[in-house]
C-alpha positions in Angstrom: -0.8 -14.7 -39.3 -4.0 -13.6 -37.3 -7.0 -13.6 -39.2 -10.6 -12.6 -38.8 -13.8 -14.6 -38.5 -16.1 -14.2 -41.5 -18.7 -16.3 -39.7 -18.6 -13.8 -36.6 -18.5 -10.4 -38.6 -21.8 -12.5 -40.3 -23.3 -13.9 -37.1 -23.0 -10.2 -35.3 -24.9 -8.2 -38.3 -27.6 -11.0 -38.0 -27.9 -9.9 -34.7 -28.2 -6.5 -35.4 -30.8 -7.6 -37.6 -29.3 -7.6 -41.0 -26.6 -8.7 -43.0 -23.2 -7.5 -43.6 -22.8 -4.6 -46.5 -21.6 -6.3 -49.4 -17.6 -5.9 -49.2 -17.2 -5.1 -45.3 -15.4 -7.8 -44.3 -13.1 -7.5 -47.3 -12.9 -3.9 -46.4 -11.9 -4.7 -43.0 -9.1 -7.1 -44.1 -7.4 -4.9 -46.4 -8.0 -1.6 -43.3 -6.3 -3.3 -40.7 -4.3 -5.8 -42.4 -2.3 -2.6 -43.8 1.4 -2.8 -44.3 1.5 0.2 -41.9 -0.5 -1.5 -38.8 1.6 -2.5 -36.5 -0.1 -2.3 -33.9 -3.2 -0.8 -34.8 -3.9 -3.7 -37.2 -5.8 -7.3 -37.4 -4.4 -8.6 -33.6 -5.4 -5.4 -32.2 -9.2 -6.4 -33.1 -8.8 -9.8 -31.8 -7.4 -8.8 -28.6 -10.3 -6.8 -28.1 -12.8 -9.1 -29.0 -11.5 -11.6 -27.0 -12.0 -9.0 -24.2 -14.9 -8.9 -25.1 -15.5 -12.6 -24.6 -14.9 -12.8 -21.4 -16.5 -9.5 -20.2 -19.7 -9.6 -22.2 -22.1 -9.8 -19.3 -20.5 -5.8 -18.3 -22.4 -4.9 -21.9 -25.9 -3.4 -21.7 -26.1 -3.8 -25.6 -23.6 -6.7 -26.4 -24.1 -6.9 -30.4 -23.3 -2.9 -30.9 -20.6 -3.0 -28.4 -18.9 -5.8 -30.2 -19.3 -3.8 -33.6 -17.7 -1.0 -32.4 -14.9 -3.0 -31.0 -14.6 -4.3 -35.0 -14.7 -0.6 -36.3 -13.0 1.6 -34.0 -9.5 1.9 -35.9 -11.0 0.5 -39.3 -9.6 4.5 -40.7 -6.4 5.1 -38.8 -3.7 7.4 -40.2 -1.2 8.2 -38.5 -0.7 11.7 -40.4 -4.4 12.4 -39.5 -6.3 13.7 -36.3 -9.8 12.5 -37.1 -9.3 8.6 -37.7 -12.0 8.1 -35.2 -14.4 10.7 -36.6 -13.8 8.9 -39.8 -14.2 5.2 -38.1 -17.6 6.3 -36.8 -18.2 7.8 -40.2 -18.1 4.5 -42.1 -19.7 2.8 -39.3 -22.6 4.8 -39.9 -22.4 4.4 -43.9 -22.6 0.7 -43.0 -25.3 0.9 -40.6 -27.5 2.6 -43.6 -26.2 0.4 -46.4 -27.8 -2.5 -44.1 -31.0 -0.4 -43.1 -30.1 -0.2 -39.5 -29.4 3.3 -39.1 -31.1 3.1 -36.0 -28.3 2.4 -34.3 -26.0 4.8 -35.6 -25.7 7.4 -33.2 -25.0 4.9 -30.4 -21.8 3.4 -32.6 -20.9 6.5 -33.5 -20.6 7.5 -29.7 -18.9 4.1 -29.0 -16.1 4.5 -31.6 -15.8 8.0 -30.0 -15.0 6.8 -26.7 -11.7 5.5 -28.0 -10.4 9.0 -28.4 -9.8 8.6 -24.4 -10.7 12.3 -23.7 -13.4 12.3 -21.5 -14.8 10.2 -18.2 -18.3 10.1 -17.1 -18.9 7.6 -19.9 -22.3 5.2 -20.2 -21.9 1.7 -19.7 -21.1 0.3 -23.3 -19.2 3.5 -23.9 -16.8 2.7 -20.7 -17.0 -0.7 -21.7 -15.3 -0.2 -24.6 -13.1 2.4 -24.5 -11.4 0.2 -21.4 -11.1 -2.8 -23.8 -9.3 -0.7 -26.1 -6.9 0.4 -23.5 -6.4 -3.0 -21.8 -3.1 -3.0 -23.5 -1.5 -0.7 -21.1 -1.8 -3.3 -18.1 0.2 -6.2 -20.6 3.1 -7.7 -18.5 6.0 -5.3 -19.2 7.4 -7.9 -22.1 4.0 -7.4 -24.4 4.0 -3.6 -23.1 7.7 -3.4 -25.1 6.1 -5.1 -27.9 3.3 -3.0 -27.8 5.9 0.6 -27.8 7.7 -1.0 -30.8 4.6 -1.1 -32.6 3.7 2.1 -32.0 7.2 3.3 -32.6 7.2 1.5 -36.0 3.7 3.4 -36.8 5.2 6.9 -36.7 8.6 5.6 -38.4 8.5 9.0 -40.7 8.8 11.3 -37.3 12.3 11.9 -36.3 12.7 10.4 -33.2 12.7 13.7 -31.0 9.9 14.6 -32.4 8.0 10.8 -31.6 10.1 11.1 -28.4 8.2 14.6 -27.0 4.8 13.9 -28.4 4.8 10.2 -27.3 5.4 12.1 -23.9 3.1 14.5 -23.8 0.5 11.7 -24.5 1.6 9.8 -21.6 1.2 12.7 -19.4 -2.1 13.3 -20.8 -2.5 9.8 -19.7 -1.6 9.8 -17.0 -2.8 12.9 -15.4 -6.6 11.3 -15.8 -7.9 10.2 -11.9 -8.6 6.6 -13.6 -7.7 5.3 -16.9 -10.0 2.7 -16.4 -13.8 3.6 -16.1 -15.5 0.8 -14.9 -14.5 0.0 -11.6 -14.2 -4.1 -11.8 -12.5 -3.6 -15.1 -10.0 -0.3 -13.2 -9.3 -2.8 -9.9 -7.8 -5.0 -12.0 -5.9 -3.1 -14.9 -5.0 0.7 -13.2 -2.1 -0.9 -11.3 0.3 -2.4 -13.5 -0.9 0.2 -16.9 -0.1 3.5 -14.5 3.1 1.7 -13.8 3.9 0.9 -17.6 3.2 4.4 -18.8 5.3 5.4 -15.3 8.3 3.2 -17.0 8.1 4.4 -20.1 8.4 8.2 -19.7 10.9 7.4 -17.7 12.7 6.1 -21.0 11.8 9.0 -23.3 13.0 12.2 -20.6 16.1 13.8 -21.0 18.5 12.1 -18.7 
């Protein structure tokens, strides 16, 4: 099973110039290690941060990018519309519990970001609502993976229902000029995701 890194989610609030709140990472484990998560959950995360990784260098303010990478889902509810309203929330309570509200009107605009509904974003705010998109460009094999698990997240709506609303978001999706809004990160990824999302509205139209 994937697991997180205690001595990251550590290392990262030292940057910030704390420590972690007392029962975060704990917190963390129990959000997205949820019996419900299957695909917003733990791997999700590490995907991300792995991202990250390797496309560090694209981050103006690497340490608050990272934490919103680690908080973005941390509330997500499938019956709910605000889960990232609510991620950025707690972000914030963290922030303070750690005396670094300082920064928490920037995570709170990064978490934001992942609702996918606007472009013209800053840097770190392109930067990771990109990372948390990079799923749509998986070969067509992790793509499937990836609808299952979607699929399996919204088990309780019948499947017409999943099937026209799933749709819709596609379209939504896909009627943006770029997915992608950093343009090393779009050369490489807008390609194969368009085609993905192409493929599978294909699947979920009336024949």
């Amino acid at each position: 099973m994937p697991a997180f890194d205690p001595q990251r989610w550590e290392s990262l609030w030292r940057q910030l110039g704390s420590t972690p709140p007392p029962g975060s990472f704990a917190a963390l484990e129990r959000h997205y290690g949820g019996a419900d998560r299957h695909y917003h959950g733990t791997q999700h995360i590490l995907a991300c941060l792995a991202h990250l990784d390797r496309l560090r260098d694209l981050a103006r303010h690497p340490a608050q990018v990272e934490l919103a990478l680690w908080l973005h889902d941390v509330i997500y509810d499938t019956r709910r519309q605000d889960n990232e309203a609510a991620s950025a929330q707690l972000a914030r309570e963290w922030l303070a519990d750690a005396g670094l509200d300082r920064h928490g009107d920037a995570l709170q605009a990064l978490i934001l970001a992942t609702c996918h509904q606007a472009g013209g974003l800053a840097e770190d705010a392109a930067l990771v609502a990109d990372i948390d998109l990079s799923i749509l460009a998986s070969t067509p094999p992790v793509y499937a993976q990836y609808q299952a698990a979607v699929r399996r997240e919204y088990a309780w709506v019948p499947e017409a229902l999943f099937n026209a609303g799933r749709a819709k978001v596609l379209r939504q999706l896909l009627d943006q000029p770029q997915l992608y809004q950093l343009p090393s990160l779009r050369q490489d990824w807008e390609a194969p995701a368009r085609k993905n999302l192409e493929d599978e509205l294909r699947t979920l139209l009336p024949a």
